[in-house]
N, C-alpha and C positions, 0 to 999 in steps of 0.2 A: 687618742690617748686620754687618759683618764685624770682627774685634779690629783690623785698620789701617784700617779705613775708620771707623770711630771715633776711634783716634787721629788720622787724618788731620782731622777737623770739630775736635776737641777744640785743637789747636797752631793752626786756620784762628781758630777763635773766640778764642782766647788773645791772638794778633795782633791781631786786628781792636780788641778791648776795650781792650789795651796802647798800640797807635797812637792811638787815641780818647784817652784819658787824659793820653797826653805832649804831646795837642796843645790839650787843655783846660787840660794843667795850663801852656802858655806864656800862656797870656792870663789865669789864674787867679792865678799867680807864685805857685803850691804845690809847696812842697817833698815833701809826705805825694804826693800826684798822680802828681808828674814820677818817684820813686822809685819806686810801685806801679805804674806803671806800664813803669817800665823790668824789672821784676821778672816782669814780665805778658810782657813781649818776651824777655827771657832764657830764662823756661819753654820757651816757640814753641819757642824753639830748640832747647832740649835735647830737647823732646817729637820735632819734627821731626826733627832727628837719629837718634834713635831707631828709631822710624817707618823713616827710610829704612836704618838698618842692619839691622831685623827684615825688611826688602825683599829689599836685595843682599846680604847678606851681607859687608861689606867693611870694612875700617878706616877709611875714609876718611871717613864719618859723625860720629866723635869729634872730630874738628876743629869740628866747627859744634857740639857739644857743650862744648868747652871756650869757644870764645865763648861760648855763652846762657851760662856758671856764672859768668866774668870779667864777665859785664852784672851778674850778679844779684850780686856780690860790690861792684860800682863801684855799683849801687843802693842796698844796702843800708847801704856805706860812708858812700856822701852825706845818707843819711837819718839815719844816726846823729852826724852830722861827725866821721865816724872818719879823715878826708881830710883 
């Protein structure tokens, strides 16, 4: 396999585990859960961004970059009750 086609399975699994976890963690009413796993969905994104800027080449990728870091910043916040 290939350096993006790796990264592509690595931000697909990161999703899949992150969406699993936030939706455990509503029926669970865990704060550690709903945070790692919001933290799990921020990654996706920066990785995914990524990923697609090492593709196109273009700016346009940092945008969904700057979202995943503002999830994992609003994560990390609520986990600590820095909020």
């Amino acid at each position: 396999m290939t350096y993006l086609k790796v990264l592509k399975v690595f931000y697909v699994l990161l999703a899949v585990v992150g969406a699993i976890l936030a939706i455990v963690s509503y029926f669970q009413h865990s704060l550690y859960l709903k945070s790692f796993g919001l933290i799990l969905l921020g990654s996706s994104l920066v990785f995914n961004s990524y990923t697609t800027h090492l593709e196109w080449k273009g700016r346009g990728p940092f945008l969904y970059m700057a979202i995943g870091l503002i999830v994992i910043a609003i994560a990390i916040g609520g986990f600590t009750n820095a909020w």
